[in-house]
Each structure stands twice: as structure tokens, then as C-alpha cells.
N, C-alpha and C positions, 0 to 999 in steps of 0.2 A: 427480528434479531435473536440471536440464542440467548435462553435465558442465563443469567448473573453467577447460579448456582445450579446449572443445567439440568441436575435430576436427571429422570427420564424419558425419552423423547419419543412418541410415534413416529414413524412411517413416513407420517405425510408432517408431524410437527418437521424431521430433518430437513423435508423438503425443503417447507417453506424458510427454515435456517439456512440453507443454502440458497437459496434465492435472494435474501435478504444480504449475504453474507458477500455475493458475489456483486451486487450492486453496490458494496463498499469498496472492497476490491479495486473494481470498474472506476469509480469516483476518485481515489487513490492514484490511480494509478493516471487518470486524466490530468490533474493537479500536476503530477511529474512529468509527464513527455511534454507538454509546453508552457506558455505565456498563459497565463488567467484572461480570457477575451476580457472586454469590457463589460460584454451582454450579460455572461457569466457571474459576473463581479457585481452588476447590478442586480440581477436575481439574489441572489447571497444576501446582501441590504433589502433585497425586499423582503425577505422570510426567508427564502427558498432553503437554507440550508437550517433551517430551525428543526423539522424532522430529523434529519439524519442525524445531527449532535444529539438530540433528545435522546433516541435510540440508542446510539452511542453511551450515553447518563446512563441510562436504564440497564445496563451490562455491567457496570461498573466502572468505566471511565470518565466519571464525572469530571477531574481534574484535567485533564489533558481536553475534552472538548469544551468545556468553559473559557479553558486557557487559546485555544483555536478561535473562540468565537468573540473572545475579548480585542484578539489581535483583528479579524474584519470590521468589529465594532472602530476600534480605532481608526478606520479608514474612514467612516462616515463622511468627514468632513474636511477631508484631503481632496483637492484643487488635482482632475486628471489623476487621481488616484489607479486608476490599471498599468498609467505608466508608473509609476511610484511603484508600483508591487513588479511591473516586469521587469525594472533594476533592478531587482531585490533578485529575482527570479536568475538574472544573469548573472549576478555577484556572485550569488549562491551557489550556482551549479553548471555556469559555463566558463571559468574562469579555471586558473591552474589548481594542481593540487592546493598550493599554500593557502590560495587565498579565499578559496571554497570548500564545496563539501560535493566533491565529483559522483553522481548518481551512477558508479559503474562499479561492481564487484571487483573487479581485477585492481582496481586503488587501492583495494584492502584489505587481498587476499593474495595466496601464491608469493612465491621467492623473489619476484620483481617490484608487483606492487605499481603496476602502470599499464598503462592503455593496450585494450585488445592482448590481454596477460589469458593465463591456463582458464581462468573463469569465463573469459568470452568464447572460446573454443569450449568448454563443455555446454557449454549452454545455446550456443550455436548446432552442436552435434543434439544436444537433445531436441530441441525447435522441431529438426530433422528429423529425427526418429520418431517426433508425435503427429508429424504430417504439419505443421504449423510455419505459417510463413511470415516474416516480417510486412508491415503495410510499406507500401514503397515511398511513401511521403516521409517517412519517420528515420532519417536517412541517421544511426546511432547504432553504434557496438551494440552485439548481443544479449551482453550483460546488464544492459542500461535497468535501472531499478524501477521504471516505468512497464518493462518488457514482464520482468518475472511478474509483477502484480498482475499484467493485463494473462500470462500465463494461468495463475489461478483464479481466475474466472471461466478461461475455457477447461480447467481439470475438472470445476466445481458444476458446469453447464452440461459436459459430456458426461463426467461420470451419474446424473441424476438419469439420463436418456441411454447409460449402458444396460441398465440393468443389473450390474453389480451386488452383491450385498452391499450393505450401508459399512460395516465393519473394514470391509476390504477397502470403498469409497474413503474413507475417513484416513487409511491406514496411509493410501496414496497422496491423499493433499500432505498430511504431519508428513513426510518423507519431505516433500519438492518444499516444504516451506524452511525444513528442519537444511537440508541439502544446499539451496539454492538464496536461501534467506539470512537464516541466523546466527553463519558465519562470520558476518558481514555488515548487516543493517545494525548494530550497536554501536559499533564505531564510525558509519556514517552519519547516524543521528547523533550521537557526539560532536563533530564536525559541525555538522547545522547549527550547534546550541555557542558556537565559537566564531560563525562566521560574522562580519558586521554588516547586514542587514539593515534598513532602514526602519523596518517594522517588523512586529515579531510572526508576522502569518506562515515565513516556511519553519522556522526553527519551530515552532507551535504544531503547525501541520508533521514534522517529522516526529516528536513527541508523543503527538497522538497515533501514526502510525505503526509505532514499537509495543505501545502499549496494546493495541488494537492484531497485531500481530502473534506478538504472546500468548493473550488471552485467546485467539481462534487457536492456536498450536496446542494450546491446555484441553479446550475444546476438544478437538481433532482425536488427542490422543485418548481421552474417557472414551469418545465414539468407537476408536479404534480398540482399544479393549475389548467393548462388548456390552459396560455395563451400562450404561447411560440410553438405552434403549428399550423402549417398552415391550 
């Protein structure tokens, strides 16, 4: 994970920051295109997501993945708890605007402010222009806030194997996250912290994803400077 106070980074440290970086991403962005399996939900209770928070601590977000790991913790001892958490999951983010917190850009952007709005058309046209195809199973608007995360993994995956300088690498992610992102994902995670949820793992989960958001954009942009490399 990038370091707290990133300093200066070799070559191969950005690498391996981008690899790490893009595994959160990835993780993120799983969490949102569906239902938490069960299998899933059991691995998490068994350790399984003890690294990734730790790592997360280690950056600086201690508050926001304590507060994530508090809300699975509370599940320990819930009776079919995956179902418990995929109501939570439907309430939250397949329901109307009012009574959720719709995981699609066009909710919260643009002069209408509703489905398949200017934000799903741009983001559909860039998809297209990056060669990039929807999975055919994940049958959701362009815009869906599962898409653009799973988006910056493939910027963060390609641009390490373009050969790019790192500077211009950096300069690219801060754009698509600054563009595509942070228009938008405040007032959705707002939303989350307002829906009534049975337990607190998405409104948690979205908390730490703004935070964890930010903090790689701050990142992105030192990189993009220039100075923050050895």
C-alpha cells in the first residue's frame, strides 16, 4: 500500500503501490456489483479481510476500516447472516432514489438527475474509446459505481505494462478519478450514511471508500507532479 506520508517513491516501490492499489480497487468494486456470497462472508469471519483493513490502518484510515470491520464483526452471531446483509444490500442500492443510495452517477449529477442521464453516455462513450467492454452477466448502466472502480484497475494494470512515464501514469488515473468520481461519490456516500440498513457494513463500507478515494487522488496528484519520486 502507498505509504501515509508517501515521501519518495522508486520505480519499482510505484509498482508495487499500484498493484496493491489496484487489488483495492478490484475488492471495492466487487463489494458493489453484487450480493456478499456467503462463502465470501465466511472467509471475512475467518480472517480473511484482516490484511486488507490492516493495510488500510497503515495509510491512515484507521477510523473508517475499524468502523468497516466493527460492522462484520457484528455479524458474527446473526442467524443466515449473508441473507441479513443481502437485504441490507437491496435496500441500499436497488430500491428507488428515496429510499436508497442508487450506485449510478447520473442520480447525482447532470440537470435531470436520473437513470441512464449525460453521466451514463459519457462513460459508455469512454468504455468505447478505451477498448473496454462491459461483462455480459452485469447487466447495469454504464455508470454504475462498481464499473468506474472496476475501470481503475484496468488504467492502473495497463498503464504499468504501457511503459509510460510514471508522472504521466499518475497524471491519467488523478483525471478519470477527479472526472468520473469525485463529482459524485460525496453525495452518494452521504446517502449510504441515511439509508436504514439493518447493519452498518454498506454505510461503513461506503465511508471507507471516500476516504480511501481521496487519499489515492492526493497520492496520484504528488506522483503527477513529479516530486514524490526518487
Amino acid at each position: 500500500m502507498m505509504a501515509a506520508n508517501r515521501g519518495e517513491l522508486t520505480a519499482a516501490e510505484w509498482q508495487q503501490a499500484c498493484q496493491q492499489r489496484a487489488a483495492v480497487y478490484g475488492w471495492f468494486s466487487s463489494l458493489y456489483a453484487k450480493e456478499l456470497p456467503a462463502a465470501t462472508l465466511a472467509a471475512y469471519e475467518a480472517g480473511e479481510l484482516v490484511t486488507l483493513l490492516e493495510g488500510l490502518r497503515r495509510i491512515g484510515l484507521e477510523g473508517p476500516s475499524q468502523r468497516l470491520q466493527q460492522a462484520f464483526d457484528s455479524l458474527r452471531e446473526v442467524p443466515h447472516a449473508h441473507l441479513e446483509l443481502a437485504a441490507d444490500f437491496a435496500h441500499a442500492f436497488l430500491l428507488d432514489a428515496k429510499a436508497g443510495a442508487l450506485p449510478y452517477a447520473s442520480c447525482y449529477t447532470g440537470k435531470t438527475q436520473e437513470f441512464f442521464g449525460e453521466a451514463e453516455q459519457r462513460m459508455r462513450s469512454f468504455l468505447e474509446q478505451s477498448a473496454l467492454a462491459l461483462q455480459e452477466e452485469f447487466k447495469e448502466p454504464a455508470d454504475h459505481l462498481a464499473i468506474y472502480l472496476a475501470v481503475m484497475v484496468k488504467l492502473i494494470e495497463q498503464a504499468g505494462a504501457s511503459g509510460m512515464p510514471l508522472t504521466i501514469q499518475a497524471l491519467d488515473q488523478a483525471a478519470f478519478l477527479q472526472d468520473g468520481l469525485m463529482d459524485w461519490l460525496t453525495l452518494f456516500v452521504e446517502k449510504c450514511q441515511q439509508v436504514g440498513t439493518r447493519y452498518d457494513v454498506y454505510p461503513a463500507l461506503a465511508s471507507l471508500l471516500l476516504a480511501f478515494v481521496q487519499q489515492d487522488q492526493s497520492f496520484l496528484q504528488d506522483m503527477a507532479q513529479g516530486d514524490a519520486l526518487a
